[in-house]
N, C-alpha and C positions, 0 to 999 in steps of 0.2 A: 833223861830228857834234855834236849838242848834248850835256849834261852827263848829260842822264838815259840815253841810248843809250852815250855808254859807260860809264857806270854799271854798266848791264847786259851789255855785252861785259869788263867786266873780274869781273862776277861769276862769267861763263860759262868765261871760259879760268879763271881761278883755283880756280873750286868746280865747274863741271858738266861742262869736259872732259875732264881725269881719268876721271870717272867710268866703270866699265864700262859698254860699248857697254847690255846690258839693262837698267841701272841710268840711264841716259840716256831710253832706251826708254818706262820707266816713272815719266819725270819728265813726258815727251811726255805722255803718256796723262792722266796728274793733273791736267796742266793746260792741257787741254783738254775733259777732263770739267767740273773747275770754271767755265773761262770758259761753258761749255753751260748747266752750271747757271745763273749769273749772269746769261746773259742773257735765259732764261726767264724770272726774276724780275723781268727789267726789263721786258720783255715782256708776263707777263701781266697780265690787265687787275688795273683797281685798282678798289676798290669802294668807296664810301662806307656807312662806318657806318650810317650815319640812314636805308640805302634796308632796315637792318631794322626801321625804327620800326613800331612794333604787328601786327607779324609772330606771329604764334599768340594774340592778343588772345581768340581766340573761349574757348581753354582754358583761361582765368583768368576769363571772363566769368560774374559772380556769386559771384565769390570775396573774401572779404577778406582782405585780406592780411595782417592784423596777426593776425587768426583762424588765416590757416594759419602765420604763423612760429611763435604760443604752441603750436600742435597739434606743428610740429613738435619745437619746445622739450622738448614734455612728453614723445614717443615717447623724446627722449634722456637722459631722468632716469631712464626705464623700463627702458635697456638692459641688460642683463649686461656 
């Protein structure tokens, strides 16, 4: 056995054999939901940033922009 397996067999008899049977049960379950999760994440695809470059372009088209930050500017001097 290399150093990281018993590593984890002396975690196991030390801290999780004791444990009551349900209390084991539900050590099982946590993790193996997480490795589920985990490896969804690895799993799903990955996306590059830039494939949203100019993504909703049309609903800024003809806007300035420096027009609508002072608009917005001024609505928050207005608030209550």
């Amino acid at each position: 056995m290399d150093v990281g397996t018993l590593q984890l067999r002396e975690l196991y008899v030390k801290h999780i054999k004791p444990l009551p049977l349900v209390e084991r049960l539900r050590l099982v379950e946590l993790i193996a939901r997480e490795t589920v999760l985990a490896e969804e994440c690895v799993t799903a695809p990955q996306y590059d940033i830039m494939q949203l470059h100019g993504l909703g372009a049309e609903i800024w088209a003809g806007i300035d922009a420096q027009e609508y930050v002072d608009a917005l500017r001024n609505e928050w001097d207005h608030r209550p």
